[in-house]
Biopython code that builds the backbone (N, CA, C, O; Angstrom):
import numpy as np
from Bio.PDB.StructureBuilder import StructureBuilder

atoms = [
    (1, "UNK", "N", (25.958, -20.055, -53.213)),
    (1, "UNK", "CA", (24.846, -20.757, -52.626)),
    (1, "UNK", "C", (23.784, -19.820, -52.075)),
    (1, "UNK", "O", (23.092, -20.237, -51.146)),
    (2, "UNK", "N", (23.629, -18.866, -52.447)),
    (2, "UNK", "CA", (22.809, -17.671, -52.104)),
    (2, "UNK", "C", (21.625, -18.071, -52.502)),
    (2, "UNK", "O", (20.834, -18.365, -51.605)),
    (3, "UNK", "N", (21.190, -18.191, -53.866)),
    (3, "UNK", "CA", (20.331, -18.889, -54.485)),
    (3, "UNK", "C", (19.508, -19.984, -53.793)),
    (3, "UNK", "O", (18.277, -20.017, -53.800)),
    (4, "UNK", "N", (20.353, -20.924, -53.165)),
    (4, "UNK", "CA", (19.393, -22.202, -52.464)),
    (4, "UNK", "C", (18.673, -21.866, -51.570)),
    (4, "UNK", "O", (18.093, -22.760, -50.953)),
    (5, "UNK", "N", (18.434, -20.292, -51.145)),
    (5, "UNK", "CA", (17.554, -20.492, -49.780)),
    (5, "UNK", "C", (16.353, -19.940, -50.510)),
    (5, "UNK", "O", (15.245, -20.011, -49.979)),
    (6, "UNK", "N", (16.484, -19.502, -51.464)),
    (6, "UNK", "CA", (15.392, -19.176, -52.031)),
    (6, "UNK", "C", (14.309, -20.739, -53.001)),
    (6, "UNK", "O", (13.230, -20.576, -53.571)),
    (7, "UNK", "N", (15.010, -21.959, -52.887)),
    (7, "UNK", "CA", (14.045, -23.012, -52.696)),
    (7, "UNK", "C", (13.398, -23.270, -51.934)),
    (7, "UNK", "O", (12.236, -23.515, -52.257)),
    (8, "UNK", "N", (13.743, -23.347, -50.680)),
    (8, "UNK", "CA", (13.058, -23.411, -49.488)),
    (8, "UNK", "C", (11.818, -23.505, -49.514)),
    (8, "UNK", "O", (11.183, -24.520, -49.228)),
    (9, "UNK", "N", (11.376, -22.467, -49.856)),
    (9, "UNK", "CA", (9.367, -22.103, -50.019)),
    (9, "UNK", "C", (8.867, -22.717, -50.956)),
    (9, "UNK", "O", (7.779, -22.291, -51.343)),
    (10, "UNK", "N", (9.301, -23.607, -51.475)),
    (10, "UNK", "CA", (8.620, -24.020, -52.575)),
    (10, "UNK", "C", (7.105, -25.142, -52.376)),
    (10, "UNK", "O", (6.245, -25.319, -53.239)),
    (11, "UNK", "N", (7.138, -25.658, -51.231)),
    (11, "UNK", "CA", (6.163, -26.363, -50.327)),
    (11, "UNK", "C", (5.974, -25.251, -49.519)),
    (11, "UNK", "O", (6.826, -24.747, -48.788)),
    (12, "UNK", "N", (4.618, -24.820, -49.703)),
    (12, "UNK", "CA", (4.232, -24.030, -48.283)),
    (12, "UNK", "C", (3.617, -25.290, -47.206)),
    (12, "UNK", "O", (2.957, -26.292, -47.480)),
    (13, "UNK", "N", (4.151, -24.761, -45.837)),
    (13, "UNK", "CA", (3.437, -25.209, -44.799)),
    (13, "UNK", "C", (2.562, -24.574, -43.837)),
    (13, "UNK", "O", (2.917, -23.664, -43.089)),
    (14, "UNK", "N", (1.019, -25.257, -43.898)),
    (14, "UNK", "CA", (0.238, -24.568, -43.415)),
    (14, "UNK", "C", (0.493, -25.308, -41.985)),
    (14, "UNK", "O", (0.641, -26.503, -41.728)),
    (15, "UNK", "N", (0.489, -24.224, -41.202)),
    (15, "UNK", "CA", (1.053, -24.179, -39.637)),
    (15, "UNK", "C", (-0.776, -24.600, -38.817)),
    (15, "UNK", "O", (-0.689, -24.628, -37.590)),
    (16, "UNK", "N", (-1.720, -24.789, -39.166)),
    (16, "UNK", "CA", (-2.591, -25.404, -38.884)),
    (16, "UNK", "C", (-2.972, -26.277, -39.466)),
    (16, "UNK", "O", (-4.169, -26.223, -39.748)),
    (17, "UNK", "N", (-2.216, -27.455, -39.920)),
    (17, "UNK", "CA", (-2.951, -28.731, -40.521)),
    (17, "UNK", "C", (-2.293, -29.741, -39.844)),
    (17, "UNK", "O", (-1.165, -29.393, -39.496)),
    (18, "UNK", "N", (-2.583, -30.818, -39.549)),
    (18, "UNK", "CA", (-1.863, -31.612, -38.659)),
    (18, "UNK", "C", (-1.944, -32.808, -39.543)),
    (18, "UNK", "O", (-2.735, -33.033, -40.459)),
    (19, "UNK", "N", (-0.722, -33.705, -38.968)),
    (19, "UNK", "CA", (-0.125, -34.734, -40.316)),
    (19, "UNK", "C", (0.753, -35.796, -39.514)),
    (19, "UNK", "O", (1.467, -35.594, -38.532)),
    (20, "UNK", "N", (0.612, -36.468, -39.902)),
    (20, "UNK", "CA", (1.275, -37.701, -38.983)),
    (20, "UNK", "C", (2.226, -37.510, -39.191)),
    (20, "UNK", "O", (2.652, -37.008, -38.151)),
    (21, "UNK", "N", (3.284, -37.559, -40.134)),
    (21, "UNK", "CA", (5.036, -37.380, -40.046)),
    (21, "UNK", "C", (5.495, -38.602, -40.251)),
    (21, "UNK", "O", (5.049, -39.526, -40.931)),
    (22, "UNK", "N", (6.867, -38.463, -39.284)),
    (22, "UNK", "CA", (7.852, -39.358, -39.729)),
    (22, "UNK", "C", (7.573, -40.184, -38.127)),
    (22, "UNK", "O", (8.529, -40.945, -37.973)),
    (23, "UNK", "N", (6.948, -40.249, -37.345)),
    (23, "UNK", "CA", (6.479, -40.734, -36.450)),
    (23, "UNK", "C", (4.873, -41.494, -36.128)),
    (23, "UNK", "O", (4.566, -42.051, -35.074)),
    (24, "UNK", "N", (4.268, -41.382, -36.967)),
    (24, "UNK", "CA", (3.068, -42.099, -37.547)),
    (24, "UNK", "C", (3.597, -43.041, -38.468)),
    (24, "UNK", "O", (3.314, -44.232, -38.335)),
    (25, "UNK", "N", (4.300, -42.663, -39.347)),
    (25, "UNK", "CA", (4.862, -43.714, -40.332)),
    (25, "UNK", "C", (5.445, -44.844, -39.615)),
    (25, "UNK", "O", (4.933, -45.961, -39.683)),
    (26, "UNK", "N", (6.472, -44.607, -38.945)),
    (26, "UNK", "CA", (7.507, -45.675, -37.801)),
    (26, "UNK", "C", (6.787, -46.337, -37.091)),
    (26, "UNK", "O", (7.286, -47.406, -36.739)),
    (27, "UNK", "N", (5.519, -46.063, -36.634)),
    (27, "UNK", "CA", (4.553, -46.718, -35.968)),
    (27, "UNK", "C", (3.533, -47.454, -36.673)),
    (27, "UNK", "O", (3.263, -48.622, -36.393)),
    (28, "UNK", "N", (3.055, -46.902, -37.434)),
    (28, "UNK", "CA", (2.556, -48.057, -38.590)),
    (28, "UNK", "C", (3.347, -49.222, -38.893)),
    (28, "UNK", "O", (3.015, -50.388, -38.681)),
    (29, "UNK", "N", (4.730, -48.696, -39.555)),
    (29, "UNK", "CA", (5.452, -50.116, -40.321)),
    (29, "UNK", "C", (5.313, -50.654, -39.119)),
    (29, "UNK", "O", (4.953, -51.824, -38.988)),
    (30, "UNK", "N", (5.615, -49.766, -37.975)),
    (30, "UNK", "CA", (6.242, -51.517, -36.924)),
    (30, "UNK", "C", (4.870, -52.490, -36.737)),
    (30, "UNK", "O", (4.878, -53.718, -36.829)),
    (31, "UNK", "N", (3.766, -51.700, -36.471)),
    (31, "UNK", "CA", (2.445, -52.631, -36.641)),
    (31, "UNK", "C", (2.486, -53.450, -37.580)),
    (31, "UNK", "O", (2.402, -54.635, -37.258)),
    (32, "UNK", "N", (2.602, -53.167, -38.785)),
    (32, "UNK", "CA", (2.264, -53.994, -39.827)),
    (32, "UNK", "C", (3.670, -54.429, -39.995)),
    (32, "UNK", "O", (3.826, -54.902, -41.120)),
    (33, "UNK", "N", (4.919, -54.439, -39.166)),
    (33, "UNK", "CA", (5.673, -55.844, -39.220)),
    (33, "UNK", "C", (5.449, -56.574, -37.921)),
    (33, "UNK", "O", (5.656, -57.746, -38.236)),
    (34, "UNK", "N", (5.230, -56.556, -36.998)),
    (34, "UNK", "CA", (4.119, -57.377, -35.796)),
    (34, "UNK", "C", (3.099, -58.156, -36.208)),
    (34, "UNK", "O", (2.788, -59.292, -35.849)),
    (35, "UNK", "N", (2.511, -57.284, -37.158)),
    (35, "UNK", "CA", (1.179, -58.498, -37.719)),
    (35, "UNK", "C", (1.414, -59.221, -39.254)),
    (35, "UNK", "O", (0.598, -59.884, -39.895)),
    (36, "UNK", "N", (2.639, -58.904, -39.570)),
    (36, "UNK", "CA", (2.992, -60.257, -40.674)),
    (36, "UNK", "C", (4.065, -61.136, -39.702)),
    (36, "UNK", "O", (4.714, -62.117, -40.067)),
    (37, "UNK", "N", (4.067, -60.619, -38.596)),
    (37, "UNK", "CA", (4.886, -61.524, -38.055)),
    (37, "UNK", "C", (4.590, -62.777, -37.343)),
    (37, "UNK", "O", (5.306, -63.778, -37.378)),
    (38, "UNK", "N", (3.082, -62.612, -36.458)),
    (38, "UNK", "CA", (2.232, -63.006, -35.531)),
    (38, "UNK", "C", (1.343, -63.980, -36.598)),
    (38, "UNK", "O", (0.917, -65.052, -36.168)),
    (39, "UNK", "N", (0.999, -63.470, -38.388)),
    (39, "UNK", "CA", (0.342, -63.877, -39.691)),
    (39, "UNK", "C", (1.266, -65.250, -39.659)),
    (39, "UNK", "O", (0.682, -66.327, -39.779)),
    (40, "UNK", "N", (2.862, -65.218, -39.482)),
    (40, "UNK", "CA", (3.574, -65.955, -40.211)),
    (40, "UNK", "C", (4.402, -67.411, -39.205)),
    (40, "UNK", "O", (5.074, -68.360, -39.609)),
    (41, "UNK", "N", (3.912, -66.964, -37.628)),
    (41, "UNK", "CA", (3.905, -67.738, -36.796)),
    (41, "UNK", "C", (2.604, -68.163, -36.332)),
    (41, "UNK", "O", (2.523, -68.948, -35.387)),
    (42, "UNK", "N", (1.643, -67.739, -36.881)),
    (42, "UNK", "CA", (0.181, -68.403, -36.883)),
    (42, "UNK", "C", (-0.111, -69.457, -37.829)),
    (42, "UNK", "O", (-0.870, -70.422, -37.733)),
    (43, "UNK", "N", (0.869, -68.960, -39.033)),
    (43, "UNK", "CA", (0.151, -69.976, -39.949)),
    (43, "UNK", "C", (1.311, -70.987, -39.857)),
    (43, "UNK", "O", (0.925, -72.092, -40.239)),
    (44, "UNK", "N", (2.331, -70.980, -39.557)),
    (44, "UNK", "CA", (3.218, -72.356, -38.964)),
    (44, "UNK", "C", (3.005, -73.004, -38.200)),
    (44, "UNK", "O", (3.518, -74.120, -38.110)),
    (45, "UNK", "N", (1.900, -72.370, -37.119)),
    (45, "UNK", "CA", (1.333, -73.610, -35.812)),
    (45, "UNK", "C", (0.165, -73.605, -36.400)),
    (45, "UNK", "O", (-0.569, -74.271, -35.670)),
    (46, "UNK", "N", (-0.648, -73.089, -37.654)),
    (46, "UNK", "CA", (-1.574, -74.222, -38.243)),
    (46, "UNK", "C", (-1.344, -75.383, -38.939)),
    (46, "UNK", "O", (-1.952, -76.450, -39.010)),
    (47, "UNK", "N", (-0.401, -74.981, -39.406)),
    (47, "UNK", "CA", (0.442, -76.244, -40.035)),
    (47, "UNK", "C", (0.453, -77.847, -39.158)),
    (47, "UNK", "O", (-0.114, -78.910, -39.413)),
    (48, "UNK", "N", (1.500, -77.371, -37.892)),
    (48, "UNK", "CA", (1.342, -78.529, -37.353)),
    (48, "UNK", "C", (0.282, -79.328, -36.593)),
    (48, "UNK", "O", (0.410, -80.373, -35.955)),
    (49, "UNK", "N", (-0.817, -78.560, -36.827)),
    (49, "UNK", "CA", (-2.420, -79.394, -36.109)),
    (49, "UNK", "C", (-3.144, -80.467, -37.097)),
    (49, "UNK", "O", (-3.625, -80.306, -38.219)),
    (50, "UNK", "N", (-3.060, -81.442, -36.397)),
    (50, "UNK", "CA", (-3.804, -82.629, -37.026)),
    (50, "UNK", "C", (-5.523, -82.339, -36.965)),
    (50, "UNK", "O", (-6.245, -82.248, -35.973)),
    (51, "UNK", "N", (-5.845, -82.241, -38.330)),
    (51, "UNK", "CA", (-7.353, -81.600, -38.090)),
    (51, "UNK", "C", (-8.080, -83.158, -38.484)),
    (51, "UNK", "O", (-9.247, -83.037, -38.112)),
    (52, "UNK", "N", (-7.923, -84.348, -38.984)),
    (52, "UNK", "CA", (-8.583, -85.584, -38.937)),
    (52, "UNK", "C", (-8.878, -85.899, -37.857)),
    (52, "UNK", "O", (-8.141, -85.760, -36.881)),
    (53, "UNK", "N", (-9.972, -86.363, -37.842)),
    (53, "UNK", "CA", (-10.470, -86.487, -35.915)),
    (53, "UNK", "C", (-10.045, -88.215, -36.161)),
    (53, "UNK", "O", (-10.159, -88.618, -37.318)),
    (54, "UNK", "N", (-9.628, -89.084, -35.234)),
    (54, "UNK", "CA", (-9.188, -89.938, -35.215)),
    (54, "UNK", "C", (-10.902, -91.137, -34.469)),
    (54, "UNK", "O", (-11.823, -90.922, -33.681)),
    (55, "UNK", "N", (-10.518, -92.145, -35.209)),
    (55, "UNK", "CA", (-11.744, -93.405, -34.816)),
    (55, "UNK", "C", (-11.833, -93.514, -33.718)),
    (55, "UNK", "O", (-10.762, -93.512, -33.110)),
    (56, "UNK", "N", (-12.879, -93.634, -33.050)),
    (56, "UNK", "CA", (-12.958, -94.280, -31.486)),
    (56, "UNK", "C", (-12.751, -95.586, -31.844)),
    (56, "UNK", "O", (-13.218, -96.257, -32.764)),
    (57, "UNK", "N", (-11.767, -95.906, -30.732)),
    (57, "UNK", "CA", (-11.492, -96.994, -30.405)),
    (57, "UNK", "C", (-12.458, -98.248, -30.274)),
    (57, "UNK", "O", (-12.320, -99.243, -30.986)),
    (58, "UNK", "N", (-13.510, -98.113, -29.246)),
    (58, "UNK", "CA", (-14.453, -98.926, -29.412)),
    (58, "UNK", "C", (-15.747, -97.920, -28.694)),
    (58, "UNK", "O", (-15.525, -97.002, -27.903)),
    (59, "UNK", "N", (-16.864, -98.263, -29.090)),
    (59, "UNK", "CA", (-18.181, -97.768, -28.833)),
    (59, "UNK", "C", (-18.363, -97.864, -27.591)),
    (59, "UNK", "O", (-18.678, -99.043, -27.428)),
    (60, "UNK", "N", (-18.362, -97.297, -26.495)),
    (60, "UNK", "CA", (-18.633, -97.463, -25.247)),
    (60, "UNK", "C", (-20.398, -97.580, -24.825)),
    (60, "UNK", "O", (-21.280, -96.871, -25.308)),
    (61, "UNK", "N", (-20.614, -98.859, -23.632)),
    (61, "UNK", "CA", (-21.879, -98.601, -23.845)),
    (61, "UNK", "C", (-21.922, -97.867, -22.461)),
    (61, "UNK", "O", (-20.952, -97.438, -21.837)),
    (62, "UNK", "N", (-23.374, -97.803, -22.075)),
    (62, "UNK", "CA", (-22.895, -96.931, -20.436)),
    (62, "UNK", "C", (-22.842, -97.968, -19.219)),
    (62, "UNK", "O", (-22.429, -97.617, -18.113)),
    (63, "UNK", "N", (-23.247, -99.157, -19.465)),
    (63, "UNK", "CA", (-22.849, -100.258, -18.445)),
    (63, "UNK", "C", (-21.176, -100.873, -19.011)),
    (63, "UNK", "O", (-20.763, -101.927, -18.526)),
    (64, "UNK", "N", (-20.543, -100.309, -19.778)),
    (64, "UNK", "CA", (-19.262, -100.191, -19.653)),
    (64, "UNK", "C", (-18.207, -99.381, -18.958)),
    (64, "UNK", "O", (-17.037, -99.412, -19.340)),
    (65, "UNK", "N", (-18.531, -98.797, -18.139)),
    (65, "UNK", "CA", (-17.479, -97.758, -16.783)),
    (65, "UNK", "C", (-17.801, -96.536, -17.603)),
    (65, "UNK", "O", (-16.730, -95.959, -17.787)),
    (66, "UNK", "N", (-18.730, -95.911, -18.150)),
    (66, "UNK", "CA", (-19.499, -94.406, -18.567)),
    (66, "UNK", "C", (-20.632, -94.388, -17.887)),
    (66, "UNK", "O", (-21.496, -95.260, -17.785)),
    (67, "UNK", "N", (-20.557, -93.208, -17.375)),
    (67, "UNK", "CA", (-21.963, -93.285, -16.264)),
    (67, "UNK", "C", (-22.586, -92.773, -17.326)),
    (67, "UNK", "O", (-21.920, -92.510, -18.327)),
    (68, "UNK", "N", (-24.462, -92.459, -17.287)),
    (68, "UNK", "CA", (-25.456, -92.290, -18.126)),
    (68, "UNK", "C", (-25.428, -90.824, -18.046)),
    (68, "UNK", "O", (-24.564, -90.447, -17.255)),
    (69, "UNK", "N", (-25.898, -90.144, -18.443)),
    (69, "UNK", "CA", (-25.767, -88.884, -18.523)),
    (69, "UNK", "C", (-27.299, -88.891, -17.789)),
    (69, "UNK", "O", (-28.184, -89.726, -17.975)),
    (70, "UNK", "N", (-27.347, -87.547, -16.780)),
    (70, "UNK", "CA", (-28.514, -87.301, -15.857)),
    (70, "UNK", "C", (-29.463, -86.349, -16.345)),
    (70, "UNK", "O", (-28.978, -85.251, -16.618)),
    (71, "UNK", "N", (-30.550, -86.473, -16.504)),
    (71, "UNK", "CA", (-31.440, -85.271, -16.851)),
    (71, "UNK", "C", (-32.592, -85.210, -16.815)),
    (71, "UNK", "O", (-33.165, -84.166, -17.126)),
]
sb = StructureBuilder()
sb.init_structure("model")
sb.init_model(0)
sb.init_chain("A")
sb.init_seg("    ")
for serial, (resi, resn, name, xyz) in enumerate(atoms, 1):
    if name == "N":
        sb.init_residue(resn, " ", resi, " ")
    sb.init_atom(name, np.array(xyz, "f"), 0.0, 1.0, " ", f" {name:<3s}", serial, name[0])
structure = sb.get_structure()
């Protein structure tokens, strides 16, 4: 096994370049599993909203218990 240390160098590393790693990565995925997560419980409580606006009941006039609007 004498031989294997001489792979080693085969990637040089320049000792002044800076690089996110294996710790930029871990922090990304977890973002982007937070926001398919927050995506996938957002779009299940759009689901349950009734977006048809429903009939008024009856036309209110303002001598029916609605005061007039002041201005």
């Amino acid at each position: 096994m004498v031989g294997a240390a001489h792979l080693v160098p085969l990637a040089e590393v320049d000792e002044n370049k800076v690089t996110p790693g294996v710790l930029g990565f871990i922090v990304f995925a977890v973002m982007a599993l937070a926001v398919w997560g927050l995506m996938k419980s957002m779009s299940k409580q759009m689901r349950k909203v009734d977006f048809e606006e429903s009939a008024p009941a009856e036309a209110e006039t303002p001598g029916e218990g609605a005061s007039p609007a002041k201005g």
